[in-house]
N, CA, C and O atoms as a Tripos MOL2 file, in Angstrom:
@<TRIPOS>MOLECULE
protein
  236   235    59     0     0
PROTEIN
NO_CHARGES

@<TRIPOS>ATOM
      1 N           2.6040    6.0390    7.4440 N.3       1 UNK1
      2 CA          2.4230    5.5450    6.0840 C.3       1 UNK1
      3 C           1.0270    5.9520    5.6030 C.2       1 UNK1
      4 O           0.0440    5.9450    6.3440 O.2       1 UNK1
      5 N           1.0050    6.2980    4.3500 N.am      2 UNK2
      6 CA         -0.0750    7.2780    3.4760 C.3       2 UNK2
      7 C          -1.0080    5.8430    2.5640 C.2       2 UNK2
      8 O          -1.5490    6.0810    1.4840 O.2       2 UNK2
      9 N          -1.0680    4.3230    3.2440 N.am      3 UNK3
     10 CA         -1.3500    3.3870    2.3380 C.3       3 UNK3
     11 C          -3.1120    3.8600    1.6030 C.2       3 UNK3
     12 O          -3.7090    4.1710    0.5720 O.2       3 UNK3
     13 N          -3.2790    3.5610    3.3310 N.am      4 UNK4
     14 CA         -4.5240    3.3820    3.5620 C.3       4 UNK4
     15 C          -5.4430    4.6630    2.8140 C.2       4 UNK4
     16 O          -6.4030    4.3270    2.1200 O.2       4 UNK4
     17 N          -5.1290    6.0840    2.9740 N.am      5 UNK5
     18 CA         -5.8330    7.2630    2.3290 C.3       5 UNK5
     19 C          -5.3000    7.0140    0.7240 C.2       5 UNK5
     20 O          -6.0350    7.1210   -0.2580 O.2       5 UNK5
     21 N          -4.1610    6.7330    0.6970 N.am      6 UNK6
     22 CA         -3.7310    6.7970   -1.0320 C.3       6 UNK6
     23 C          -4.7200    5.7110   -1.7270 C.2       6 UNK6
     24 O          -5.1830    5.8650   -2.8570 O.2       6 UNK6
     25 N          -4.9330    4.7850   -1.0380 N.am      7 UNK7
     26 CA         -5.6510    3.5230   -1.4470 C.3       7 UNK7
     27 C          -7.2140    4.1780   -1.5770 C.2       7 UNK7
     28 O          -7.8430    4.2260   -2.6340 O.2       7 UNK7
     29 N          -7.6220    4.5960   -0.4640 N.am      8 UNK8
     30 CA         -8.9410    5.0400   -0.3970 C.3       8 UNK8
     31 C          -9.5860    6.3530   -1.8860 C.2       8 UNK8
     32 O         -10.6030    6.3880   -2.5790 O.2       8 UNK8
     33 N          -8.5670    7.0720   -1.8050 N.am      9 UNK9
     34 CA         -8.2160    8.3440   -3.0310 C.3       9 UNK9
     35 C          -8.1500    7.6300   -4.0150 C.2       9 UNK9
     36 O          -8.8410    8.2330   -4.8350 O.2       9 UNK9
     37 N          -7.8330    6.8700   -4.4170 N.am     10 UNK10
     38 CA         -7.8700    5.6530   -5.9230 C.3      10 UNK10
     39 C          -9.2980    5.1360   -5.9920 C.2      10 UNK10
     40 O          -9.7230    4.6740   -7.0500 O.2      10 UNK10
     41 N         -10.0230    5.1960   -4.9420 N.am     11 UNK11
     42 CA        -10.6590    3.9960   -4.7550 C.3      11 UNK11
     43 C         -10.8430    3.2030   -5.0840 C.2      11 UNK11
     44 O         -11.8060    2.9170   -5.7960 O.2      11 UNK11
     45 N          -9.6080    2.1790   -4.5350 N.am     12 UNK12
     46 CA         -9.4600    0.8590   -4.4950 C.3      12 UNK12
     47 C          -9.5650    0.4510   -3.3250 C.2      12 UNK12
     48 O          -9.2620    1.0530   -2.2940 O.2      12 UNK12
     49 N         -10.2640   -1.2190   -3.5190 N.am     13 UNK13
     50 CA        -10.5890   -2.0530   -2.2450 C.3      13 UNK13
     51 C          -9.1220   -2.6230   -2.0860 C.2      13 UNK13
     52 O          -8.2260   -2.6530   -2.9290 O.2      13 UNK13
     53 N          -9.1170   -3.1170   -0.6340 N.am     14 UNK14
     54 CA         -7.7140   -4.1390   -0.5000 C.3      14 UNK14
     55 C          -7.5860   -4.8690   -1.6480 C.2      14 UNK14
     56 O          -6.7790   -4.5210   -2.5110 O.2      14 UNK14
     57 N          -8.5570   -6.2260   -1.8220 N.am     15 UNK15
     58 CA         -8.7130   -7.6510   -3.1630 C.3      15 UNK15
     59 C          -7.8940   -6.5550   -4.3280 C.2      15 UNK15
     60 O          -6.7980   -6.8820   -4.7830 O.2      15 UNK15
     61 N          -8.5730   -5.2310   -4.7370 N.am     16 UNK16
     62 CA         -7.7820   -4.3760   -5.5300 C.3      16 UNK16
     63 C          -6.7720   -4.4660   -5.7840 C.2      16 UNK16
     64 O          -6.3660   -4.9090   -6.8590 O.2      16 UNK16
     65 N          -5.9670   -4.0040   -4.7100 N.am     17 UNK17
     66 CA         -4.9910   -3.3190   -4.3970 C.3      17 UNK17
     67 C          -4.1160   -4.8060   -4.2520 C.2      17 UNK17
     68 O          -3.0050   -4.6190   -4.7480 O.2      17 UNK17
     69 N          -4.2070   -5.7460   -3.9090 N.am     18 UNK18
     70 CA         -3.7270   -7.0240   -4.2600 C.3      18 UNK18
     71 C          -3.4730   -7.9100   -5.3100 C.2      18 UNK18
     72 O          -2.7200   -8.8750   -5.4390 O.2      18 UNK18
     73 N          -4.4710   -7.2170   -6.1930 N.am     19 UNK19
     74 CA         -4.6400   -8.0890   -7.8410 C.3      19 UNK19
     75 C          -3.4100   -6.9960   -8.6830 C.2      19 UNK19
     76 O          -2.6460   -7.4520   -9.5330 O.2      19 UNK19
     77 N          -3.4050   -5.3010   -8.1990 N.am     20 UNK20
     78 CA         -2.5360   -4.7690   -8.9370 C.3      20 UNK20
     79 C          -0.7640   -5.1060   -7.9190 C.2      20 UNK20
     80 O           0.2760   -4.9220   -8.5510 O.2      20 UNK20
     81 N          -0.7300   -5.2880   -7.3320 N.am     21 UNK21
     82 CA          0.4930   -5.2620   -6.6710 C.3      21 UNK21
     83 C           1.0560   -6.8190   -6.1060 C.2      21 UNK21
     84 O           2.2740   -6.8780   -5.9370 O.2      21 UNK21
     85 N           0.3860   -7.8720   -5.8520 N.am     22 UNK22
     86 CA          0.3060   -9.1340   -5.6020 C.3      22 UNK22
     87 C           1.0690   -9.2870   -4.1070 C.2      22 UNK22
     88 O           1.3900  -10.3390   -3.5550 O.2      22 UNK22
     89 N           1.1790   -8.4810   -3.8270 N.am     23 UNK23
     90 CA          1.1240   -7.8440   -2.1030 C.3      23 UNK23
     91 C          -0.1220   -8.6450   -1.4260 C.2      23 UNK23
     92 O          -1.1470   -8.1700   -1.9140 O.2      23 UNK23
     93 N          -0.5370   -9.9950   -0.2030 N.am     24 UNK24
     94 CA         -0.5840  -10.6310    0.0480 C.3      24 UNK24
     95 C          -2.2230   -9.2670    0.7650 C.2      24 UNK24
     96 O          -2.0150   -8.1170    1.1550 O.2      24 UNK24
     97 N          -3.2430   -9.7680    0.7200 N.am     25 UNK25
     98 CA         -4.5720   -9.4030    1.6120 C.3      25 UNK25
     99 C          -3.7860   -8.8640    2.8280 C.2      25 UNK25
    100 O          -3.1910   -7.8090    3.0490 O.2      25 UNK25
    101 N          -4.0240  -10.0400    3.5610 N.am     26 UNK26
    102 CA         -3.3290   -9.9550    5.1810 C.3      26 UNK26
    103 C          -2.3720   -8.8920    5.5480 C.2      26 UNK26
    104 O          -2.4920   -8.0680    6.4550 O.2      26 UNK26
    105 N          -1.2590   -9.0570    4.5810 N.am     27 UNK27
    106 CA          0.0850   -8.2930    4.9940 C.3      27 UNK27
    107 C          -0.3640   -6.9420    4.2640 C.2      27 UNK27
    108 O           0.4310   -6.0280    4.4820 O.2      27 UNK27
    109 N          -1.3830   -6.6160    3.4980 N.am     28 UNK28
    110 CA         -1.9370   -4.6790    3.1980 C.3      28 UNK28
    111 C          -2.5390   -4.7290    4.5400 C.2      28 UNK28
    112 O          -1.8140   -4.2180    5.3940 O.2      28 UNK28
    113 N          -3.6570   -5.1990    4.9710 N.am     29 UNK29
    114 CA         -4.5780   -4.9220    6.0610 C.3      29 UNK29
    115 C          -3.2570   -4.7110    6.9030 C.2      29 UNK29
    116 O          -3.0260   -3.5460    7.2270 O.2      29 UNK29
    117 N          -2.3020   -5.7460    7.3250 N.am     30 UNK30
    118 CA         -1.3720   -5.5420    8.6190 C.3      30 UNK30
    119 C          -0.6280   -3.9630    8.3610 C.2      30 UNK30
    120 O          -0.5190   -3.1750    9.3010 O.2      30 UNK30
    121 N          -0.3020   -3.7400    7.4260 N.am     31 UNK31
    122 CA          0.2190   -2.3630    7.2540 C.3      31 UNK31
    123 C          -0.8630   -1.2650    7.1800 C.2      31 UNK31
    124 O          -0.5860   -0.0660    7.1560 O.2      31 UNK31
    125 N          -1.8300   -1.6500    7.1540 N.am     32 UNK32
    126 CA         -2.5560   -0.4680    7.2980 C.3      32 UNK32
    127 C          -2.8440    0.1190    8.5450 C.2      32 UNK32
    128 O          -2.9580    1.3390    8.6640 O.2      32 UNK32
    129 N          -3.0460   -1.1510   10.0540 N.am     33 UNK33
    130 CA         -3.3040   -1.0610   11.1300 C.3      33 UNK33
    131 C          -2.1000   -0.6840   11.8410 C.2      33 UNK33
    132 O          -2.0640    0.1800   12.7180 O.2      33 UNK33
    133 N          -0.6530   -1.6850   11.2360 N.am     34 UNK34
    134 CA          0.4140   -1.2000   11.9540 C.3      34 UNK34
    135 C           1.3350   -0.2530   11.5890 C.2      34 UNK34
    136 O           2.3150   -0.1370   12.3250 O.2      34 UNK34
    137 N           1.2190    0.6950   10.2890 N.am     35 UNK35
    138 CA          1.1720    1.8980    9.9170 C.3      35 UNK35
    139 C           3.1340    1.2610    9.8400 C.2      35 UNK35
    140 O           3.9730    2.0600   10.2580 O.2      35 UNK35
    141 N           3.6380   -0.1690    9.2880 N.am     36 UNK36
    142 CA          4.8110   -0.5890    9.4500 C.3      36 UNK36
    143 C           5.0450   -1.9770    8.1080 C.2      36 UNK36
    144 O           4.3050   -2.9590    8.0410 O.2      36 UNK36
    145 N           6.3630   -1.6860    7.0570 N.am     37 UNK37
    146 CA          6.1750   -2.7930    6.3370 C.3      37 UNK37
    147 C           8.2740   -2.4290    5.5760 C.2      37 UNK37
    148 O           9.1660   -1.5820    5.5350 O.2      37 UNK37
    149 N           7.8600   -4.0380    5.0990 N.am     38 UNK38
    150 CA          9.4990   -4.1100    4.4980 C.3      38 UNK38
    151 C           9.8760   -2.8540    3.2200 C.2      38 UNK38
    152 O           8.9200   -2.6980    2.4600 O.2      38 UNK38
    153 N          10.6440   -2.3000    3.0180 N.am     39 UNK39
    154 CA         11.3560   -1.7030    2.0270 C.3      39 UNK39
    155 C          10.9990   -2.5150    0.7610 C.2      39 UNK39
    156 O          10.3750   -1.8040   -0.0270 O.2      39 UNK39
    157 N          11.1730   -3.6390    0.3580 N.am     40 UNK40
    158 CA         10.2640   -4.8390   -0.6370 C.3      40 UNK40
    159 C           9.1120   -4.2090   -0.9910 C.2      40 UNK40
    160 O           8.9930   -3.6120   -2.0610 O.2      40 UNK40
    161 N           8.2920   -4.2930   -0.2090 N.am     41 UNK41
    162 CA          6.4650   -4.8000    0.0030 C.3      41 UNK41
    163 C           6.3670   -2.9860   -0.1800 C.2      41 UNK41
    164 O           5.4050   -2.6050   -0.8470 O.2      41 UNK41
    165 N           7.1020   -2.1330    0.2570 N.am     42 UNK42
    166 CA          6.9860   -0.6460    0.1970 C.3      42 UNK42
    167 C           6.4690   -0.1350   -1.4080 C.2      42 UNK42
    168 O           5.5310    0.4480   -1.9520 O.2      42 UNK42
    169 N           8.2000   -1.0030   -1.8370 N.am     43 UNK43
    170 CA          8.0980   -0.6410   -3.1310 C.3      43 UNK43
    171 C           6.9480   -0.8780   -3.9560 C.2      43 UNK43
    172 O           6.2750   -0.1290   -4.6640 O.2      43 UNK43
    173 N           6.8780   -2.2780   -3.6550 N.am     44 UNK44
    174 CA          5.8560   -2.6910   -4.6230 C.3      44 UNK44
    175 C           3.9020   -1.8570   -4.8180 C.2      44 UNK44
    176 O           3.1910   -1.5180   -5.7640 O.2      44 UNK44
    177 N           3.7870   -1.8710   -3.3250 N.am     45 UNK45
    178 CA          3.0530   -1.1100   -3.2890 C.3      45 UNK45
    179 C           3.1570    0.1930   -3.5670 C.2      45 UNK45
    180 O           2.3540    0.5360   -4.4350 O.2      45 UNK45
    181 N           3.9010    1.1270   -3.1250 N.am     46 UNK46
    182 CA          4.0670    2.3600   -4.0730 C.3      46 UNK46
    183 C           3.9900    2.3590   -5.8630 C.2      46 UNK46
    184 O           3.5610    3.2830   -6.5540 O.2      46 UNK46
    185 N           4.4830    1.1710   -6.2980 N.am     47 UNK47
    186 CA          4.4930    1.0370   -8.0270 C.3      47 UNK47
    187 C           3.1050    0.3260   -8.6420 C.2      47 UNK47
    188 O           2.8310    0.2940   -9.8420 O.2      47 UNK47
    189 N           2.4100   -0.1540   -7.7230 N.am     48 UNK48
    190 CA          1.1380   -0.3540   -7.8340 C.3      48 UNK48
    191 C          -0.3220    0.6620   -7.6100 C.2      48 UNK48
    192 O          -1.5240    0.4920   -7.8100 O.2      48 UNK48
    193 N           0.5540    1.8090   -7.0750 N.am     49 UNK49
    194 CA         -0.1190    2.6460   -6.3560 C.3      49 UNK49
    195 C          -0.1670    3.7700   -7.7300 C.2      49 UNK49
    196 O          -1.1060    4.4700   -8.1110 O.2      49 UNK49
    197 N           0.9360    3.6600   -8.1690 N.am     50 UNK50
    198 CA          1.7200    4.3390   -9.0400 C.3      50 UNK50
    199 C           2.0700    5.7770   -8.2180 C.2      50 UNK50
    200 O           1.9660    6.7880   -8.9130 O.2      50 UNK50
    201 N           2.4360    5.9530   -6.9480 N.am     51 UNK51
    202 CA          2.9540    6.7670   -6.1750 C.3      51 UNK51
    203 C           5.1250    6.7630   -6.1150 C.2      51 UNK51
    204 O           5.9290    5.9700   -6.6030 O.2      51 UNK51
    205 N           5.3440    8.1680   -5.2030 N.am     52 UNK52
    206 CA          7.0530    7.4180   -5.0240 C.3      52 UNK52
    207 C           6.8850    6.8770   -3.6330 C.2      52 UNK52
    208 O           5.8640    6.9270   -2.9470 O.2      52 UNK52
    209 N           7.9480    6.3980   -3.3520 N.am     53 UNK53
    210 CA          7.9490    5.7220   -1.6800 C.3      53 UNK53
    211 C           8.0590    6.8290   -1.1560 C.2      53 UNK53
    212 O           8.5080    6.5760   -0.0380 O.2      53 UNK53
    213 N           7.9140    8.1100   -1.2620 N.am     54 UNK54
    214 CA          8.2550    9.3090   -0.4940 C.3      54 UNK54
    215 C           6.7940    9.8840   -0.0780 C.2      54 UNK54
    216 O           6.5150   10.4600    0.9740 O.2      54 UNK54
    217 N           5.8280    9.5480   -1.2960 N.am     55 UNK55
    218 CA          4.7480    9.9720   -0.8740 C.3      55 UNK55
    219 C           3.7550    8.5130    0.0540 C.2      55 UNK55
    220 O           2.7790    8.5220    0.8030 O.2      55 UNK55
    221 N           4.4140    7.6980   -0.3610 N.am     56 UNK56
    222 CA          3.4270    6.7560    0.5810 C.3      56 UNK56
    223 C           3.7400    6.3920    1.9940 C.2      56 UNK56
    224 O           2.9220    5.9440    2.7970 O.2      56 UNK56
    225 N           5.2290    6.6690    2.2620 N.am     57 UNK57
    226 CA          5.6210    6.3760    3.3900 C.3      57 UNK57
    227 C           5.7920    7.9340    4.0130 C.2      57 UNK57
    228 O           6.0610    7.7310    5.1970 O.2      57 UNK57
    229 N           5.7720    9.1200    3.8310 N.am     58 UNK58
    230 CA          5.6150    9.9850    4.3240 C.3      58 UNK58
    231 C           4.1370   10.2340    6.0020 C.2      58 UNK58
    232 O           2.9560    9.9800    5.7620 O.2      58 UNK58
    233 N           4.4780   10.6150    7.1440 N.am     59 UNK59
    234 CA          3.5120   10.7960    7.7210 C.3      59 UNK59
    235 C           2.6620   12.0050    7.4230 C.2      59 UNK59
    236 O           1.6190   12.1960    8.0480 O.2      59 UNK59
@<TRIPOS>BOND
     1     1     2 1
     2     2     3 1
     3     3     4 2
     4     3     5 am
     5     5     6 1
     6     6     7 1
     7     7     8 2
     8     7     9 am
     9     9    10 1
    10    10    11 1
    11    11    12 2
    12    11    13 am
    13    13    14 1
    14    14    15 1
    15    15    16 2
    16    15    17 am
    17    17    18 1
    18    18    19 1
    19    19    20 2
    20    19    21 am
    21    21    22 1
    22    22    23 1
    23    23    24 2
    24    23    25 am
    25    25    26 1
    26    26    27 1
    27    27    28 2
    28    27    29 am
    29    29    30 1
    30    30    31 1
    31    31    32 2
    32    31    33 am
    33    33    34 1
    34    34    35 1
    35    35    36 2
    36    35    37 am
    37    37    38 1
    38    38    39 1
    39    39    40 2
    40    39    41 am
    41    41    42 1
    42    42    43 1
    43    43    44 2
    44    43    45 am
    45    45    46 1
    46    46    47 1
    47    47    48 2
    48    47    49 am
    49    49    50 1
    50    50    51 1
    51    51    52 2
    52    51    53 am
    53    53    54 1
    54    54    55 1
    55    55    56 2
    56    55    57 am
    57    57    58 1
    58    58    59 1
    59    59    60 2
    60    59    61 am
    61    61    62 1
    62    62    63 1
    63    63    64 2
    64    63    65 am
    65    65    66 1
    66    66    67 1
    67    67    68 2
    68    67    69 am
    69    69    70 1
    70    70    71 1
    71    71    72 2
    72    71    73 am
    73    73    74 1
    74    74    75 1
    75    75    76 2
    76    75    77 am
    77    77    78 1
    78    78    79 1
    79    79    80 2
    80    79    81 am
    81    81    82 1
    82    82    83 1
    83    83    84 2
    84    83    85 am
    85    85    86 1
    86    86    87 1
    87    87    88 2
    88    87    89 am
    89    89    90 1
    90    90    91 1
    91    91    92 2
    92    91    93 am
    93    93    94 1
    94    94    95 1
    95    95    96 2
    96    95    97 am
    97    97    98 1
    98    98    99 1
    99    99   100 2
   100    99   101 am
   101   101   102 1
   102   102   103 1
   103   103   104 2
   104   103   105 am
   105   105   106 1
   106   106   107 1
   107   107   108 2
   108   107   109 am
   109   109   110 1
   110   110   111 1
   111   111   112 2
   112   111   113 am
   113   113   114 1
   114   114   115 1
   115   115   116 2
   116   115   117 am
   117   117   118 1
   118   118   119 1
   119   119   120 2
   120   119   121 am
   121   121   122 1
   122   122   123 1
   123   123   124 2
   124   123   125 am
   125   125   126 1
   126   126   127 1
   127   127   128 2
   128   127   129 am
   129   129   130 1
   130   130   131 1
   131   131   132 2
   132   131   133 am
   133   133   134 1
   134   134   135 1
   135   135   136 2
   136   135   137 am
   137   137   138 1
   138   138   139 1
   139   139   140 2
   140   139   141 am
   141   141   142 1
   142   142   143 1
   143   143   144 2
   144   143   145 am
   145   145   146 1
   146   146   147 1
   147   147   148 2
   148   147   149 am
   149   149   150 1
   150   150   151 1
   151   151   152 2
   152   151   153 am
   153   153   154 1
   154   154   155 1
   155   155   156 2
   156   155   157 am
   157   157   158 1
   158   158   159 1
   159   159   160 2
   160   159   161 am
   161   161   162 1
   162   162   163 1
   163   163   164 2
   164   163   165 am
   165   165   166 1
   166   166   167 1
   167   167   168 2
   168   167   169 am
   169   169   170 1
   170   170   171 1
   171   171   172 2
   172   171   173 am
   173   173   174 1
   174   174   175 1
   175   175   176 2
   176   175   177 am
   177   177   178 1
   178   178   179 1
   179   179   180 2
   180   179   181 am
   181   181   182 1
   182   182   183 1
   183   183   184 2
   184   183   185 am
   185   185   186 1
   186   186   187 1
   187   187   188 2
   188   187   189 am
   189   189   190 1
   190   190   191 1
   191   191   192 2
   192   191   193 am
   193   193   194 1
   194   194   195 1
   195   195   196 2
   196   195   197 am
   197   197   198 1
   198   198   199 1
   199   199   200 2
   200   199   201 am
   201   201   202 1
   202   202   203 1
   203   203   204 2
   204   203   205 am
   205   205   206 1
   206   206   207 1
   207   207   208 2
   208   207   209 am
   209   209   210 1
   210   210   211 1
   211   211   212 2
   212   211   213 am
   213   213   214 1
   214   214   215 1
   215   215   216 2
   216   215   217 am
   217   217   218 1
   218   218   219 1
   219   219   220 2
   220   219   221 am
   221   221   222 1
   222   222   223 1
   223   223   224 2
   224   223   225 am
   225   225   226 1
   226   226   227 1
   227   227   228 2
   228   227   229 am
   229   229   230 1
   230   230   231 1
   231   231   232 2
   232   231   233 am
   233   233   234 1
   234   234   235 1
   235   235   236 2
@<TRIPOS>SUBSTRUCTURE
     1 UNK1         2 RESIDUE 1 A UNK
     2 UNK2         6 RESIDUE 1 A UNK
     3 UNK3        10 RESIDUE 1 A UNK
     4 UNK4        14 RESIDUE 1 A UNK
     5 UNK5        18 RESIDUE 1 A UNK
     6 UNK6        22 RESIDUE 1 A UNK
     7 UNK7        26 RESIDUE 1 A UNK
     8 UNK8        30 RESIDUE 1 A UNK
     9 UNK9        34 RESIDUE 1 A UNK
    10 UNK10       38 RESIDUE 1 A UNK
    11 UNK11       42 RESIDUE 1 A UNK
    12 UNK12       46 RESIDUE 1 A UNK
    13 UNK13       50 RESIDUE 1 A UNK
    14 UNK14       54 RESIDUE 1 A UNK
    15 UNK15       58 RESIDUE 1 A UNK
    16 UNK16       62 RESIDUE 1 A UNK
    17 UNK17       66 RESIDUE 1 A UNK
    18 UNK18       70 RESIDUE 1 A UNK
    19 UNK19       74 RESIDUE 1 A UNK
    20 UNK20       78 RESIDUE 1 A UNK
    21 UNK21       82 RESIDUE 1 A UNK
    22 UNK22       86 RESIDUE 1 A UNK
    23 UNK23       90 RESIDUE 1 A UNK
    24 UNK24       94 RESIDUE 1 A UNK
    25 UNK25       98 RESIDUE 1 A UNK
    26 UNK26      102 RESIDUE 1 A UNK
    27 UNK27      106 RESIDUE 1 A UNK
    28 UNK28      110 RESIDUE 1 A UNK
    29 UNK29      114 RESIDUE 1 A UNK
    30 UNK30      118 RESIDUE 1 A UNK
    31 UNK31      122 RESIDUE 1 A UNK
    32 UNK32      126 RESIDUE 1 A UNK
    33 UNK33      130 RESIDUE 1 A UNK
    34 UNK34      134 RESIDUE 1 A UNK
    35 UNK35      138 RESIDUE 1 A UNK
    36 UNK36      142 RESIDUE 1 A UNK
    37 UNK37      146 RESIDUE 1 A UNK
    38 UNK38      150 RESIDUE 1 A UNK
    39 UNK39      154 RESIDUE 1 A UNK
    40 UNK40      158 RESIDUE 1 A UNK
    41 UNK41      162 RESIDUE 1 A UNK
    42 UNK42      166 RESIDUE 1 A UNK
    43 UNK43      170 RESIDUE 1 A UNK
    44 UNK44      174 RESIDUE 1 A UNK
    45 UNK45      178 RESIDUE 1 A UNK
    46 UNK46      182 RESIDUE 1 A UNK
    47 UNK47      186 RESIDUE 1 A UNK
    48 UNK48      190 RESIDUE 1 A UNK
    49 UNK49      194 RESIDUE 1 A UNK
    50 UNK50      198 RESIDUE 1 A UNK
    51 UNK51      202 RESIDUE 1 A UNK
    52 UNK52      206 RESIDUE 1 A UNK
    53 UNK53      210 RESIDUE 1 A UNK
    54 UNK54      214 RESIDUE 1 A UNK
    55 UNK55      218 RESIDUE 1 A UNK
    56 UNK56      222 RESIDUE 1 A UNK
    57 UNK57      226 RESIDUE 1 A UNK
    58 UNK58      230 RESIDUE 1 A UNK
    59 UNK59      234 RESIDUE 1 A UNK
């Protein structure tokens, strides 16, 4: 998963990336470390990202 560099390339902080997507602190950090997250929480973050799920979940 492409969270963490797509996030960084925006530069946006996590708190960020939480205020646009309402995707929970904890559960971005947990996907960032465990490089693992629901189809849900995918989406949302990809549409917050304004990415497709193809480019964020791509390795």
């Amino acid at each position: 998963m492409n969270l963490r560099k797509i996030r960084l390339q925006q530069d946006l902080t996590v708190p960020d990336l939480f205020r646009k997507s309402k995707v929970p602190i904890r559960t971005i950090e947990n996907i960032e470390r465990n490089d693992d997250c629901k189809v849900s929480t995918a989406i949302k973050l990809a549409d917050a990202l304004n990415v497709t799920l193809d480019e964020l979940c791509r390795a």
